[in-house]
N, CA, C and O atoms as CSV, one atom per row, in Angstrom:
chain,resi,resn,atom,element,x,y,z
A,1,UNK,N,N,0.810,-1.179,0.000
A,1,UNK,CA,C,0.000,0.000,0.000
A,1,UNK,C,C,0.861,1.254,0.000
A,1,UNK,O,O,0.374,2.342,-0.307
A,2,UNK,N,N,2.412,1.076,0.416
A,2,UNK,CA,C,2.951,2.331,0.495
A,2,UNK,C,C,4.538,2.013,-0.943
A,2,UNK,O,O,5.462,1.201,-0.999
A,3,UNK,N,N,4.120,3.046,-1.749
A,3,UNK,CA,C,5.261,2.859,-2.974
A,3,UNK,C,C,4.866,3.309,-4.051
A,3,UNK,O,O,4.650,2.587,-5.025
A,4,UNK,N,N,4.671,4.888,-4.040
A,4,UNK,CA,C,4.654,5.524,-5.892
A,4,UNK,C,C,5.838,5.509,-6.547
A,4,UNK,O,O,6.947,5.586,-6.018
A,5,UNK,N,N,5.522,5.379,-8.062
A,5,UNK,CA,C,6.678,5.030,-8.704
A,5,UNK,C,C,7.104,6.369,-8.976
A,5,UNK,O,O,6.307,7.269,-8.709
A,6,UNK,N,N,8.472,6.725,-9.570
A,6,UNK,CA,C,8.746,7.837,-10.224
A,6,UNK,C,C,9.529,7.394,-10.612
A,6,UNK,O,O,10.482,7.086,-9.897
A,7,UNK,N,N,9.507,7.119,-12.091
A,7,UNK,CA,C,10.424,5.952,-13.064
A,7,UNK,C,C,10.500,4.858,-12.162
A,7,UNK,O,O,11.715,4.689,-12.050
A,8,UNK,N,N,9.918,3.992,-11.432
A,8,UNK,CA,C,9.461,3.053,-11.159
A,8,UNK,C,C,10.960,2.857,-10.194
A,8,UNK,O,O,11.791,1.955,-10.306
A,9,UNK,N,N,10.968,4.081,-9.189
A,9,UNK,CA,C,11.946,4.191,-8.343
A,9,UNK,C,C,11.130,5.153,-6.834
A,9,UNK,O,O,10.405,6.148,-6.816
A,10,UNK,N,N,11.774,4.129,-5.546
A,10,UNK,CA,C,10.889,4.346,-4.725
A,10,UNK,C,C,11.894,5.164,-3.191
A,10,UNK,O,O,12.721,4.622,-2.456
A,11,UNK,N,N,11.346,6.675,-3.176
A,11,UNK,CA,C,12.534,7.351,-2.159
A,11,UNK,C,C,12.348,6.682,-0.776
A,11,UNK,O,O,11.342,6.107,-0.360
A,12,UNK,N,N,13.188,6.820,-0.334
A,12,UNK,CA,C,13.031,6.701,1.197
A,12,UNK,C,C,13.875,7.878,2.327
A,12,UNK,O,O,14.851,8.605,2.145
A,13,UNK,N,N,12.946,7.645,3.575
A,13,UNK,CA,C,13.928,8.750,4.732
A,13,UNK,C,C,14.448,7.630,5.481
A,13,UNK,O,O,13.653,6.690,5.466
A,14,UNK,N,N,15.533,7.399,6.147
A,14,UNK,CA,C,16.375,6.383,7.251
A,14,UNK,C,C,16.591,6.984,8.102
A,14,UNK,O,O,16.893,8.167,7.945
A,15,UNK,N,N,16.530,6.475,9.210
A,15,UNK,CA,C,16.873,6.991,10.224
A,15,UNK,C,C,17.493,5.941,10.930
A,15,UNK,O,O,16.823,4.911,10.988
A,16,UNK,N,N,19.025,5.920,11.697
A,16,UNK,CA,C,19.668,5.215,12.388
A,16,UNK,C,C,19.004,5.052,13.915
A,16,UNK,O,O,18.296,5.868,14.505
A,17,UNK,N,N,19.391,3.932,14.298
A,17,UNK,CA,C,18.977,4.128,16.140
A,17,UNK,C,C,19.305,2.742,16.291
A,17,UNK,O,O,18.979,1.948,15.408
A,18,UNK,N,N,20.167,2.213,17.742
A,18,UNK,CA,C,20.494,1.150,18.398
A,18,UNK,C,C,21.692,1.535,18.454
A,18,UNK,O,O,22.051,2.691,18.681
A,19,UNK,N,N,22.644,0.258,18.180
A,19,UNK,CA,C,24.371,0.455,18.924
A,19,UNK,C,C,24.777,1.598,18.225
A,19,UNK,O,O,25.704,2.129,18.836
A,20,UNK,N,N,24.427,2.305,17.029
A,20,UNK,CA,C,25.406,3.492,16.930
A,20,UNK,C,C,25.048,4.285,17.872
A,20,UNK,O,O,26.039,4.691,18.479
A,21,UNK,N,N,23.817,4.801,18.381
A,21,UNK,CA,C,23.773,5.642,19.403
A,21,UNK,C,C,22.902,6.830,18.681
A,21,UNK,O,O,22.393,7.778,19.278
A,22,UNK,N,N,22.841,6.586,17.316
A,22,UNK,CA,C,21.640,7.591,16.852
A,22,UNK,C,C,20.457,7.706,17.532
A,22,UNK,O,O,20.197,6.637,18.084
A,23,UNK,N,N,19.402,8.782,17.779
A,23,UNK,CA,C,18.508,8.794,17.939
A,23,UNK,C,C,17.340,8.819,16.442
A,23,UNK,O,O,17.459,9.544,15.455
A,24,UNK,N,N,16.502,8.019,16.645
A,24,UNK,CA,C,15.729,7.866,15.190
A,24,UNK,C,C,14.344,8.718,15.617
A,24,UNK,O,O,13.828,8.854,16.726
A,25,UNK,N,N,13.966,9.209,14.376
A,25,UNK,CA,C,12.812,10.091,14.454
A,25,UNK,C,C,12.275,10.005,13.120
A,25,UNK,O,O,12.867,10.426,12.126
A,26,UNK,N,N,11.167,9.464,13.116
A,26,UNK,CA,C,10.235,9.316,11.963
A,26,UNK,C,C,8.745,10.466,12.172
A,26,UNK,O,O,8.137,10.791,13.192
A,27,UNK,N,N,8.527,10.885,10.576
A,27,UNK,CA,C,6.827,11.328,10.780
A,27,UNK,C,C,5.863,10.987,10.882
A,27,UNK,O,O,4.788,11.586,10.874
A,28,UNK,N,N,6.313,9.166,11.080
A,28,UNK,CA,C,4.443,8.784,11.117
A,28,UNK,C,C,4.785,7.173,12.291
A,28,UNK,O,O,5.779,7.067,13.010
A,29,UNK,N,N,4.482,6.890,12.258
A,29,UNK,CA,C,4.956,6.127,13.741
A,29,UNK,C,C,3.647,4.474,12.765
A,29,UNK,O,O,2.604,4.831,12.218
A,30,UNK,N,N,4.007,3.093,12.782
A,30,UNK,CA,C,3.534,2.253,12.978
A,30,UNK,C,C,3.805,1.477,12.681
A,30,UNK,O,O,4.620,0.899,13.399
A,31,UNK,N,N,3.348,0.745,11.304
A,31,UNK,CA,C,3.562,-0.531,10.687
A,31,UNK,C,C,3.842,-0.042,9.176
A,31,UNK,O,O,3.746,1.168,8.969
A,32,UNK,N,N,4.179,-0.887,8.112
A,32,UNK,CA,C,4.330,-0.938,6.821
A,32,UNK,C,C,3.096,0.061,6.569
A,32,UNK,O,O,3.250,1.176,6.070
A,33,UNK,N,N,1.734,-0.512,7.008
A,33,UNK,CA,C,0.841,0.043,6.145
A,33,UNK,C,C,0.433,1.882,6.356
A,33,UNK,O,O,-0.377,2.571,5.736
A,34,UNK,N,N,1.020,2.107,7.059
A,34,UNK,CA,C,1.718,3.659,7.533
A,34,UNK,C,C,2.650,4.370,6.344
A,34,UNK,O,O,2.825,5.557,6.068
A,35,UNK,N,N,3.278,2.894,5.643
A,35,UNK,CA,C,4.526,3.640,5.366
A,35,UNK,C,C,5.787,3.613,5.913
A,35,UNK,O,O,6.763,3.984,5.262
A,36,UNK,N,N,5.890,3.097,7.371
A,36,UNK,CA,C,7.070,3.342,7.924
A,36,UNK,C,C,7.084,1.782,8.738
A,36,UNK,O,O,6.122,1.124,9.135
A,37,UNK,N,N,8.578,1.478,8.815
A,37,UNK,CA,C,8.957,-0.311,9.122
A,37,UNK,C,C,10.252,0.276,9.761
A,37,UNK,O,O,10.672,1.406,9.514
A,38,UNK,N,N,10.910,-0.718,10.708
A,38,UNK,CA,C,12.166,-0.836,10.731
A,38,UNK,C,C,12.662,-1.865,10.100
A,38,UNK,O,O,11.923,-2.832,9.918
A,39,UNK,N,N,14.248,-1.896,9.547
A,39,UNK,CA,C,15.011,-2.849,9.271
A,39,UNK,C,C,15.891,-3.223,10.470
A,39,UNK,O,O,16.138,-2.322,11.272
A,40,UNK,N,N,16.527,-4.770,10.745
A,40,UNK,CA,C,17.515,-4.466,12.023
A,40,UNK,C,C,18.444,-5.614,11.616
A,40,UNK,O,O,18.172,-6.688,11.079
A,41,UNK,N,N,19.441,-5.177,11.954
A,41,UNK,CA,C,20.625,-6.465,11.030
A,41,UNK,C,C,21.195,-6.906,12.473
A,41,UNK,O,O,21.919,-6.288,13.253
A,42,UNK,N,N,20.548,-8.341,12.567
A,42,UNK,CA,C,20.749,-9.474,13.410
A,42,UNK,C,C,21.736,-10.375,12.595
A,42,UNK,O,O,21.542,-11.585,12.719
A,43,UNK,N,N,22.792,-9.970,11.759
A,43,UNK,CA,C,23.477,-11.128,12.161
A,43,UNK,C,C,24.595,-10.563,12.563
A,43,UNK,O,O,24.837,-9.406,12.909
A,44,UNK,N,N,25.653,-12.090,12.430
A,44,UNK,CA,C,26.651,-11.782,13.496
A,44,UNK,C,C,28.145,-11.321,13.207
A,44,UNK,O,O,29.154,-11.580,13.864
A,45,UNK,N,N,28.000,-10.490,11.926
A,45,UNK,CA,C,29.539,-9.977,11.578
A,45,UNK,C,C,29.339,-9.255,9.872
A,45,UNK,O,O,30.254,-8.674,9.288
A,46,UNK,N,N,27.762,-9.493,9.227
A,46,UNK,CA,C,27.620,-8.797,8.084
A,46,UNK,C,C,26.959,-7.382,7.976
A,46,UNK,O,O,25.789,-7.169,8.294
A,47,UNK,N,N,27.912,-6.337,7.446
A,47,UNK,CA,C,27.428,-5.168,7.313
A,47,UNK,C,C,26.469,-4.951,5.726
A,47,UNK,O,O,26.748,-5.261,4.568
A,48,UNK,N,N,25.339,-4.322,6.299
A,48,UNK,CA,C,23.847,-4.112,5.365
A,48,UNK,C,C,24.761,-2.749,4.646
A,48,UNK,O,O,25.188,-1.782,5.278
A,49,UNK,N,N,24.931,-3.026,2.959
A,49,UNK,CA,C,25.149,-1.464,2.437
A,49,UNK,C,C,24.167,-1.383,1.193
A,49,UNK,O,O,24.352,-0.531,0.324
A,50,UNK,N,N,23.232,-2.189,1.136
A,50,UNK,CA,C,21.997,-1.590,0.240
A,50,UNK,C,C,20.636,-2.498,0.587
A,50,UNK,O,O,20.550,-3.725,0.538
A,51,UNK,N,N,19.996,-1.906,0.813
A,51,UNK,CA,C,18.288,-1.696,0.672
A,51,UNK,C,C,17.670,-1.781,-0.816
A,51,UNK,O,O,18.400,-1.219,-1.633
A,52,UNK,N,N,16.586,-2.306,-1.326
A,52,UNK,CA,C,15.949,-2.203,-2.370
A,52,UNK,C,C,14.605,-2.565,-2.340
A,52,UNK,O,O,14.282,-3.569,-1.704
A,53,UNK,N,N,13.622,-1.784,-3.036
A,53,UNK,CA,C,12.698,-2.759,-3.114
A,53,UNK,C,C,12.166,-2.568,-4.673
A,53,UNK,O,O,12.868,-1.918,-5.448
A,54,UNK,N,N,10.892,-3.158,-5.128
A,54,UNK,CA,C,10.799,-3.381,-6.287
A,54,UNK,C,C,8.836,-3.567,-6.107
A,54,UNK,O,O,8.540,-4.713,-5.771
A,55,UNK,N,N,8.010,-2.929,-6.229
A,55,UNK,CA,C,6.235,-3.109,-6.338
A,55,UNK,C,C,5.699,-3.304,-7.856
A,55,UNK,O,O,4.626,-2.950,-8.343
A,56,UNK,N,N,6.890,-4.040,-8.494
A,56,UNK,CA,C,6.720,-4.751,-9.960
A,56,UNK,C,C,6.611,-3.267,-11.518
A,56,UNK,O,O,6.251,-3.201,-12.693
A,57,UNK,N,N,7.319,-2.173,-10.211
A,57,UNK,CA,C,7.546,-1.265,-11.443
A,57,UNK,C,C,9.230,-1.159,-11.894
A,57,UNK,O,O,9.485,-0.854,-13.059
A,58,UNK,N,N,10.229,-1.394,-11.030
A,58,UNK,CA,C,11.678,-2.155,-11.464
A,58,UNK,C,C,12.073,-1.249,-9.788
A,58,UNK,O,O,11.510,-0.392,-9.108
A,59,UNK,N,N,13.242,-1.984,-9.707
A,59,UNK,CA,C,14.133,-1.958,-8.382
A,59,UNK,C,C,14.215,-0.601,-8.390
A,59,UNK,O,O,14.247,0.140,-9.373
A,60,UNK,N,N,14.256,-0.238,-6.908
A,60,UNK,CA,C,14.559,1.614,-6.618
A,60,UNK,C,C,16.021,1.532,-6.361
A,60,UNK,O,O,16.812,0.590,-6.418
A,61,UNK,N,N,16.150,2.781,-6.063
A,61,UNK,CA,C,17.952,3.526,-5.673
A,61,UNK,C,C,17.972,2.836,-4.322
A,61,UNK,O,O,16.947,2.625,-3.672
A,62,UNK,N,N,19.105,2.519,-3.962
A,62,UNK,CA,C,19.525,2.134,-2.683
A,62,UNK,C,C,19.171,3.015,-1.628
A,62,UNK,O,O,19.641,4.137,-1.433
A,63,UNK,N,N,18.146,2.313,-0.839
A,63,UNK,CA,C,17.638,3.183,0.374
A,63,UNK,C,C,18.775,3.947,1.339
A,63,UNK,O,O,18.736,5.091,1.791
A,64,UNK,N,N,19.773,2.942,1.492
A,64,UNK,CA,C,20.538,3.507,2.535
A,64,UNK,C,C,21.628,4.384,2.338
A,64,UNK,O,O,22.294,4.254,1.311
A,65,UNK,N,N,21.988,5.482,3.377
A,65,UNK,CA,C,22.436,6.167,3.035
A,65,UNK,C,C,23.427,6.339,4.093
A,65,UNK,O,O,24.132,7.348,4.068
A,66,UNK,N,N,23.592,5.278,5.227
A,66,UNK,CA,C,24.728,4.616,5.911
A,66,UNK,C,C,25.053,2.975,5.455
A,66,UNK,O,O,24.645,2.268,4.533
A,67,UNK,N,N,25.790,2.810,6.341
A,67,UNK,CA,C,26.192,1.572,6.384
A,67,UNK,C,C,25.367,1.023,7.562
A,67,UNK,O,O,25.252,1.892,8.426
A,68,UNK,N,N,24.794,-0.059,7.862
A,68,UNK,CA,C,23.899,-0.549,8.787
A,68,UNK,C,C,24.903,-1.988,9.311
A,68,UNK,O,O,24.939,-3.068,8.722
A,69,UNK,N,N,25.630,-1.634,10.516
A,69,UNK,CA,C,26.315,-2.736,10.985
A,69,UNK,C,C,25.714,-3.916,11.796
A,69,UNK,O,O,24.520,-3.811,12.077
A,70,UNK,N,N,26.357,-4.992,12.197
A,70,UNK,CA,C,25.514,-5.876,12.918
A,70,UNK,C,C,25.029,-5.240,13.999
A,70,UNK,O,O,25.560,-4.210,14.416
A,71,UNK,N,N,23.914,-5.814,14.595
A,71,UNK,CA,C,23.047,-5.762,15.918
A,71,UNK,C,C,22.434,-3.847,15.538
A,71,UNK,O,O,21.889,-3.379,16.537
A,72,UNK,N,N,22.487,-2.744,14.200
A,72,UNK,CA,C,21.835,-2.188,14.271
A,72,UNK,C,C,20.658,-2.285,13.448
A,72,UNK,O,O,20.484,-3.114,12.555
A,73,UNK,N,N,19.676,-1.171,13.892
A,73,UNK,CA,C,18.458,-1.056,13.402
A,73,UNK,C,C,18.346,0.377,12.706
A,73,UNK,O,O,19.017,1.290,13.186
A,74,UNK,N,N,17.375,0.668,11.385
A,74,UNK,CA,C,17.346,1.691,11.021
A,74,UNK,C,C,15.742,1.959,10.309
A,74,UNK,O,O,15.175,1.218,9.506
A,75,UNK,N,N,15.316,3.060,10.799
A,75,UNK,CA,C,13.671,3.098,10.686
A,75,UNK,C,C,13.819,3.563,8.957
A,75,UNK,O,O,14.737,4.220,8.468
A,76,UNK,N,N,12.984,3.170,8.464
A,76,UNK,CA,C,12.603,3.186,6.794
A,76,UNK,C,C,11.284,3.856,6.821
A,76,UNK,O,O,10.485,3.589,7.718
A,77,UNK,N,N,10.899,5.056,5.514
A,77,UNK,CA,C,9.640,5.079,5.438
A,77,UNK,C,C,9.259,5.470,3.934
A,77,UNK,O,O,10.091,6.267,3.500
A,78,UNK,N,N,8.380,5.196,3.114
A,78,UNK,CA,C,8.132,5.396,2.003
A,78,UNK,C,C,8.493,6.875,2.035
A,78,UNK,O,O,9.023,7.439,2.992
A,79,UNK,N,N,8.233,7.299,1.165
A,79,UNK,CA,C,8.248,9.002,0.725
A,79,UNK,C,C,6.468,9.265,0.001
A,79,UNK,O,O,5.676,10.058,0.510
A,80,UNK,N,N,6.250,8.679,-0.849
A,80,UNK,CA,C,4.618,8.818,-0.838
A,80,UNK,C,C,3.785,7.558,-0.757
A,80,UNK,O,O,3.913,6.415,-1.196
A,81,UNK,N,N,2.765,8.279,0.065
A,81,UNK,CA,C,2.216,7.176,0.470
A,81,UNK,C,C,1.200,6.937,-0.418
A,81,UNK,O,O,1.135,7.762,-1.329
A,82,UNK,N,N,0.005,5.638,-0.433
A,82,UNK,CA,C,-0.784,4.963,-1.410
A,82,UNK,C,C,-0.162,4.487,-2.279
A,82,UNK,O,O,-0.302,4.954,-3.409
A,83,UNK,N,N,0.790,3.327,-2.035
A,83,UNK,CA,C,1.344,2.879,-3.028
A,83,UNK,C,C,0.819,1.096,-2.623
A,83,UNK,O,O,-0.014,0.928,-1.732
A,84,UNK,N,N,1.372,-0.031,-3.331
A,84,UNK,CA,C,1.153,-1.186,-3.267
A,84,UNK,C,C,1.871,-1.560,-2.101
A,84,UNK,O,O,3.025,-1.272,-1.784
A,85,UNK,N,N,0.757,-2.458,-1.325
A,85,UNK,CA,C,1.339,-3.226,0.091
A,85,UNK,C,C,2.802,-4.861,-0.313
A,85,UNK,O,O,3.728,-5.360,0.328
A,86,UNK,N,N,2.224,-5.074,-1.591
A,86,UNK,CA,C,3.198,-6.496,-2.095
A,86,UNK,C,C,4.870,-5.593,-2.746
A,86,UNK,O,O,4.926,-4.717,-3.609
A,87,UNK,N,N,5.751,-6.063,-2.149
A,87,UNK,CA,C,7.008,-5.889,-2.402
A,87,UNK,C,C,8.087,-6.748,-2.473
A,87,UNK,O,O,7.998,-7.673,-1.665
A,88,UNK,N,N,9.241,-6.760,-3.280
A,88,UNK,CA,C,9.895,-7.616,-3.327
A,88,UNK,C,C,11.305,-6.916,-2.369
A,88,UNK,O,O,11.161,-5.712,-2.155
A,89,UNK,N,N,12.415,-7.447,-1.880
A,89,UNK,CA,C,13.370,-6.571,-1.251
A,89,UNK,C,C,14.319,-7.409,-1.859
A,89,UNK,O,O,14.121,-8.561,-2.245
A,90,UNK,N,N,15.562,-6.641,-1.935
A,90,UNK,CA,C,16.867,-7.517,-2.095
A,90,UNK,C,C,17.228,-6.236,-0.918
A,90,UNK,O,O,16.714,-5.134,-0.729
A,91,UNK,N,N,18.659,-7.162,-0.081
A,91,UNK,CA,C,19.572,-6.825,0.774
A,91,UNK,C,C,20.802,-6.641,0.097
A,91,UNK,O,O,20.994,-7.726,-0.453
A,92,UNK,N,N,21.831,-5.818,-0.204
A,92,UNK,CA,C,22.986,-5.948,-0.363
A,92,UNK,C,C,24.282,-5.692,0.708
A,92,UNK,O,O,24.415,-4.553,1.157
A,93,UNK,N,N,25.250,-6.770,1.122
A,93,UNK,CA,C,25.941,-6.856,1.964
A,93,UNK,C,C,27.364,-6.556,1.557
A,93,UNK,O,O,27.850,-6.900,0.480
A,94,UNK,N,N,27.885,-5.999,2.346
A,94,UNK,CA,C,29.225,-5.624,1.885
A,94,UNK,C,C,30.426,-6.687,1.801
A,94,UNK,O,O,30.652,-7.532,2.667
A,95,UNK,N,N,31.204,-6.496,0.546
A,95,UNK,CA,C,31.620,-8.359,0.698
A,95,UNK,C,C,33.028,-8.265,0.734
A,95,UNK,O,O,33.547,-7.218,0.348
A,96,UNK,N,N,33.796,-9.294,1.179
A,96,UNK,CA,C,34.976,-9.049,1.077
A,96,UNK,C,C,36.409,-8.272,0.338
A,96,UNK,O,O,37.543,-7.950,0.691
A,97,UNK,N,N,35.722,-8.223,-0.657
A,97,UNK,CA,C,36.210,-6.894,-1.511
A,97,UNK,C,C,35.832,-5.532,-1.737
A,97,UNK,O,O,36.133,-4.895,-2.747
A,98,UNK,N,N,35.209,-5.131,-0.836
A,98,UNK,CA,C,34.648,-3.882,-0.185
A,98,UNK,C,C,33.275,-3.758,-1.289
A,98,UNK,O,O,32.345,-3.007,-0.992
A,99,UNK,N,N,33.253,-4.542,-2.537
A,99,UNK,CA,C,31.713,-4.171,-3.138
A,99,UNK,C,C,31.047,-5.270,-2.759
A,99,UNK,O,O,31.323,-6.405,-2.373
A,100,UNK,N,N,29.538,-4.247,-3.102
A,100,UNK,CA,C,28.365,-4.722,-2.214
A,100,UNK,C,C,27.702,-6.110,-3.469
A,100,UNK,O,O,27.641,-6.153,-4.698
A,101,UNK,N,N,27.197,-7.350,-2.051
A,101,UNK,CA,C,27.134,-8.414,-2.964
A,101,UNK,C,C,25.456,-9.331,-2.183
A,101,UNK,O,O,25.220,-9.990,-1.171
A,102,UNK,N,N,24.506,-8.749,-3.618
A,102,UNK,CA,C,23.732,-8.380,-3.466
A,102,UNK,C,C,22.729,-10.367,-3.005
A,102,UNK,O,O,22.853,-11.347,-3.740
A,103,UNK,N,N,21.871,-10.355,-1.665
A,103,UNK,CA,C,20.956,-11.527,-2.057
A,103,UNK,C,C,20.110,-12.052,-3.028
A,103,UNK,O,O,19.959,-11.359,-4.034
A,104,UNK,N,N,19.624,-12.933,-2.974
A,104,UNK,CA,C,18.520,-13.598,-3.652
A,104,UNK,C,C,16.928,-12.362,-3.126
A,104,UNK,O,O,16.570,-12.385,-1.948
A,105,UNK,N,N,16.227,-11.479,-4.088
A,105,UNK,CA,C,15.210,-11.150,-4.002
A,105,UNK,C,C,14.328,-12.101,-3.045
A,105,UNK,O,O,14.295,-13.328,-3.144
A,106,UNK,N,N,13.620,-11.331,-2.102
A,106,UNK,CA,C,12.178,-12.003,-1.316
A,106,UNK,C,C,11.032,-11.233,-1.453
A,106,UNK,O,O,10.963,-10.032,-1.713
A,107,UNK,N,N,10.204,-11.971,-1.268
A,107,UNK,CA,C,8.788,-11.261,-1.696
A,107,UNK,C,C,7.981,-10.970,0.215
A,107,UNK,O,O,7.882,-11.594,1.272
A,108,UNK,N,N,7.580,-9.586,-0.384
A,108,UNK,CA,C,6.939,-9.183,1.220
A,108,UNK,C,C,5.672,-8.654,1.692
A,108,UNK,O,O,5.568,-8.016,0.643
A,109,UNK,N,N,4.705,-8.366,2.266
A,109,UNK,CA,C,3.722,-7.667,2.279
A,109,UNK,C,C,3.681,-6.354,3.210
A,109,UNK,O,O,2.898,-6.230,4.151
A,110,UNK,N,N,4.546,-5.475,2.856
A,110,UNK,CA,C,5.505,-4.312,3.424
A,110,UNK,C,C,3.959,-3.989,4.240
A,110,UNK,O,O,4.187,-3.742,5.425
A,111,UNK,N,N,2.854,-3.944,3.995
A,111,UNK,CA,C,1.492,-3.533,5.262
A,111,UNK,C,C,1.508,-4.535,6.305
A,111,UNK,O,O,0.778,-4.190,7.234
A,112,UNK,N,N,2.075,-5.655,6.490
A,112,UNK,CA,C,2.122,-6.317,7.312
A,112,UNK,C,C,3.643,-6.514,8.463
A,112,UNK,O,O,3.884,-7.482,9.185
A,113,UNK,N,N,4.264,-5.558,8.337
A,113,UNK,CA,C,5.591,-5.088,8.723
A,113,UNK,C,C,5.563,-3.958,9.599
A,113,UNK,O,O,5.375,-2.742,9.644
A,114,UNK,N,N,5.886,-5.124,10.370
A,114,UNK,CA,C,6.614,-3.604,11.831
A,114,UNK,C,C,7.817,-3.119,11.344
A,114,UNK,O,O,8.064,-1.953,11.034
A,115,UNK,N,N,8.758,-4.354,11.282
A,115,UNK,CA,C,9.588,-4.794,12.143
A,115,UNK,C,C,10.233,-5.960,10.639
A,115,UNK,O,O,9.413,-6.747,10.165
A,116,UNK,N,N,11.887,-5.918,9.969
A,116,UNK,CA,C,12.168,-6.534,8.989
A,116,UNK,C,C,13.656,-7.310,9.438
A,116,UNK,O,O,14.791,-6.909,9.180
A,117,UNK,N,N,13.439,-7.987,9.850
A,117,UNK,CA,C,14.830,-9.181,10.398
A,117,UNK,C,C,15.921,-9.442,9.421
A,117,UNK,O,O,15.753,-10.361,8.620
A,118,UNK,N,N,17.161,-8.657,9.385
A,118,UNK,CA,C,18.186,-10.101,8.043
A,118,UNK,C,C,18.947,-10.221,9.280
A,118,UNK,O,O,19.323,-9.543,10.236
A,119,UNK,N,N,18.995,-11.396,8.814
A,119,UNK,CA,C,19.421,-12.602,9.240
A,119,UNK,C,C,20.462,-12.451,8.677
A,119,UNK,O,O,20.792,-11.408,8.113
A,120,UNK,N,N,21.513,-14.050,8.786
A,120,UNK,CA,C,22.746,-14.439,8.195
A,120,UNK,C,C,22.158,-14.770,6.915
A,120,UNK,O,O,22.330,-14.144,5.869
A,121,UNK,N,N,21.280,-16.050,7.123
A,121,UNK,CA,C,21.153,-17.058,5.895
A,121,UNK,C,C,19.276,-16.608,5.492
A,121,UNK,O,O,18.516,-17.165,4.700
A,122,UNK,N,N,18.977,-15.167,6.596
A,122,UNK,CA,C,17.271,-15.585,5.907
A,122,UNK,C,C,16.822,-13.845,6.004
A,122,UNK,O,O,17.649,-12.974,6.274
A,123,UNK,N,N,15.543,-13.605,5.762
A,123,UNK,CA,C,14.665,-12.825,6.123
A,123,UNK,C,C,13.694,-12.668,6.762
A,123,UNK,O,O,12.925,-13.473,6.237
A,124,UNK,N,N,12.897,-11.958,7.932
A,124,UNK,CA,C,11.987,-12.700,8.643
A,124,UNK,C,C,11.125,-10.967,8.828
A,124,UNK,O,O,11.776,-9.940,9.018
A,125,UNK,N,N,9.702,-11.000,8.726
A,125,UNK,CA,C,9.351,-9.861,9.354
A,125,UNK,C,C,8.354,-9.982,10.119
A,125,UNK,O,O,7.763,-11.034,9.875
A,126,UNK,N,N,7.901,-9.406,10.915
A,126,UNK,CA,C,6.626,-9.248,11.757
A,126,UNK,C,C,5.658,-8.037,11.846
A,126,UNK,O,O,4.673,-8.087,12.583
């Protein structure tokens, strides 16, 4: 429900908060279907350096605009809202050769999202 296209590219605001010590501040406070989710990188030594998603109009610009290390979290929120709740995400992780090396696409129902888990080996949201 939240994702207008503009060339079938979708903005986002981030906001850091957990072990870096950022304080996060969003404009609309809830779930996906708000518009606004957190991401939180639970695993145990891979740094998050791209965000994507895709509502079957083609992949957007890389949401992030830090680096998202293990054990942090960073609040996400569409930029306009009334867009499609079905989304696909790819994660890109930073890889041993300092470029980013991107997962296998998952399919999501970004209105049903608090809260977006990566994992080592998975994705999980609530």
């Amino acid at each position: 429900m939240y994702s207008k296209k503009l060339r079938g590219i979708l903005g986002a605001t981030i906001f850091f908060a957990a072990a870096s010590g950022f304080c996060a501040a969003a404009s609309a406070e809830g779930t996906g279907k708000n518009g606004v989710f957190t991401i939180h990188n639970e695993t145990e030594g891979n740094t998050v350096v791209g965000f994507y998603t895709n509502d079957g109009s083609g992949w957007s610009k890389n949401w992030m605009s830090r680096d998202l290390e293990p054990g942090d979290s960073a609040k996400m929120e569409f930029s306009k809202p009334g867009g499609r709740c079905k989304q696909t995400l790819r994660v890109g992780w930073l890889g041993k050769n300092k470029a980013e090396v991107k997962d296998d696409p998952i399919n999501i129902d970004i209105c049903d999202a608090s809260d977006v888990y990566l994992h080592d080996n998975k994705i999980t949201y609530d």
